[in-house]
C-alpha positions, 0 to 999 in steps of 0.5 A: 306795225305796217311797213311799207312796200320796198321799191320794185314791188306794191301791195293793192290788197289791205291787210296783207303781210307781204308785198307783190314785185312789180311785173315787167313793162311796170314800175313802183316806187317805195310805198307803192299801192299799184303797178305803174306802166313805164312811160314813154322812152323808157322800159321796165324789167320785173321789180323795177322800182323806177323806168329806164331810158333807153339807149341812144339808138334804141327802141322800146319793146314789149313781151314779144319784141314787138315796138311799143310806146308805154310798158316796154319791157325791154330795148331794141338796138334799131337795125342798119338802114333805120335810125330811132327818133 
């Protein structure tokens, strides 16, 4: 019997007996066949099974604290000075 994927991992290979958890900055919902990056305003931690929103006040990151748009792994609080649009 096939079972499928819980949320937060997938499996892109047929034949397999257990699945794969989603990578950071990616997110997979029950069922899923592949990783999905997190869209924009939204970030993703490893096995994520649906994107964040960030935080009032906040910006996306990725891997290396680096701002991004798509694939954020994380959030940022946006520093005295600046705002966040």
């Amino acid at each position: 019997m096939c079972v499928p994927c819980d949320g937060g991992e997938y499996q892109d290979e047929e034949g397999q007996t257990v699945c794969k958890g989603c990578s950071a900055g990616s997110f997979c919902t029950e069922g899923s066949p592949q990783e999905t990056a997190c869209p924009k305003g939204t970030y993703c931690r490893a096995n994520s099974d649906l994107p964040t929103s960030l935080s009032s006040g906040h910006y996306a990151v990725d891997d290396d604290a680096d701002y991004t748009e798509t694939g954020a792994v994380s959030e940022q609080q946006c520093e005295g000075g600046y705002f966040c649009s």
